[in-house]
N, C-alpha and C positions, 0 to 999 in steps of 0.2 A: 600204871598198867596192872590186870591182874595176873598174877602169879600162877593162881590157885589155891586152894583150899589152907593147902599144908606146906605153903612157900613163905618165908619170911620176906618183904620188901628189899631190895638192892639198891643199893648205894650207883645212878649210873654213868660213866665216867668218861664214855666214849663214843659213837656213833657212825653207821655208816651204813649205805642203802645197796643191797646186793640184790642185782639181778628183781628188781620190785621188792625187795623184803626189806623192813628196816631191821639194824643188828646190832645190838650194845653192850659194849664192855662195862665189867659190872669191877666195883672195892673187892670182892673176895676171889676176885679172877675169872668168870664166867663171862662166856657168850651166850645173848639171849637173841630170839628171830621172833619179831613178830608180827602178827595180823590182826591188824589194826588194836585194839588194845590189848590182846589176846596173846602170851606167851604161848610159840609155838612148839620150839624148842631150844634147847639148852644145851652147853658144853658145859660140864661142873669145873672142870680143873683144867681152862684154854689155858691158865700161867697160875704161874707161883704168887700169887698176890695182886695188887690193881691191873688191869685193863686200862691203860692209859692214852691209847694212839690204834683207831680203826680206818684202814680208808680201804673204797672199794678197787681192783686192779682192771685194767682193759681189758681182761681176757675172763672175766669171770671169776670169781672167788674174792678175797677177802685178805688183808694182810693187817695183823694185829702185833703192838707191839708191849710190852708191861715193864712194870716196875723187877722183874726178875732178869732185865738183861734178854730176854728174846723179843726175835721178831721170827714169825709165824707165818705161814701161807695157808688158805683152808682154800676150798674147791665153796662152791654156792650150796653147798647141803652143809657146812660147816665141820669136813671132814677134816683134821690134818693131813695137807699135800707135804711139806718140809718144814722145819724150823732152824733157823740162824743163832745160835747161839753168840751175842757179842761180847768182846774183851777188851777195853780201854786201856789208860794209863790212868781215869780216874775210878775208882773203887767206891761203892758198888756202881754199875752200867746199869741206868734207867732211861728208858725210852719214850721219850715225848713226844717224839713225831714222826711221821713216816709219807713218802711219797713217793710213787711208782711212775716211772717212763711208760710212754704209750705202747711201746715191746714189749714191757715186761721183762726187760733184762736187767736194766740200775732199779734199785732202790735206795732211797737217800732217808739217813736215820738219824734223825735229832735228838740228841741226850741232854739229861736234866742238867749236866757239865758243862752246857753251851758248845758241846763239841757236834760236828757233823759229820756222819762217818758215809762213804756209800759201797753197797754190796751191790758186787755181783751174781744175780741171781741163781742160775746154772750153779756154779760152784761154793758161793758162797763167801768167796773171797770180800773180804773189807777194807778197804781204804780210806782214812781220815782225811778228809778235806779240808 
């Protein structure tokens, strides 16, 4: 894809189609949106580190989850709506995967621990499955 001018290449890690836009999680933690080869725009600092797990939700928006232990809600202009902070019993909590109910109320999060935790969304509450 190009960048631009003054953009170094990204590493990209993750993928997901919002609302007609393709959207990718980048190695240095970036959200990118583009048309068609065209970087449209960008979130510098979506996480602390990789982009691991993007999928798009039923209602609109985006949920991203990285190697820093969150998992992220964005709206379709790739705003932050909330972020989840998660806590296991294995150290560090990296997120591999993610996958939202058709409400939009569970979210199920797969850690690089083999563990499956799911939140409730509204509050935010987590339970290991």
């Amino acid at each position: 894809g190009l960048w631009g001018s003054h953009s170094k290449p990204q590493v990209l890690l993750s993928a997901a189609i919002v609302d007609g836009t393709l959207v990718t999680g980048t190695q240095s933690g970036q959200l990118l949106a583009w048309y068609g080869r065209e970087c449209i725009r960008s979130v510098a600092s979506a996480h602390d580190g990789p982009v691991l797990s993007l999928v798009a939700t039923p209602k609109g928006g985006l949920l991203s989850g990285g190697k820093d232990g969150q998992v992220k809600l964005w709206d379709n202009d790739l705003v932050l709506v909330k972020a989840y902070p998660l806590q296991g019993p294995s150290s560090p909590v990296v997120v591999r995967s993610l996958a939202v109910d058709a409400h939009q109320s569970r979210i199920a999060v797969g850690l690089k621990s083999n563990e499956v935790y799911e939140l409730v969304a509204d509050t935010g509450a987590a339970v290991r499955v």
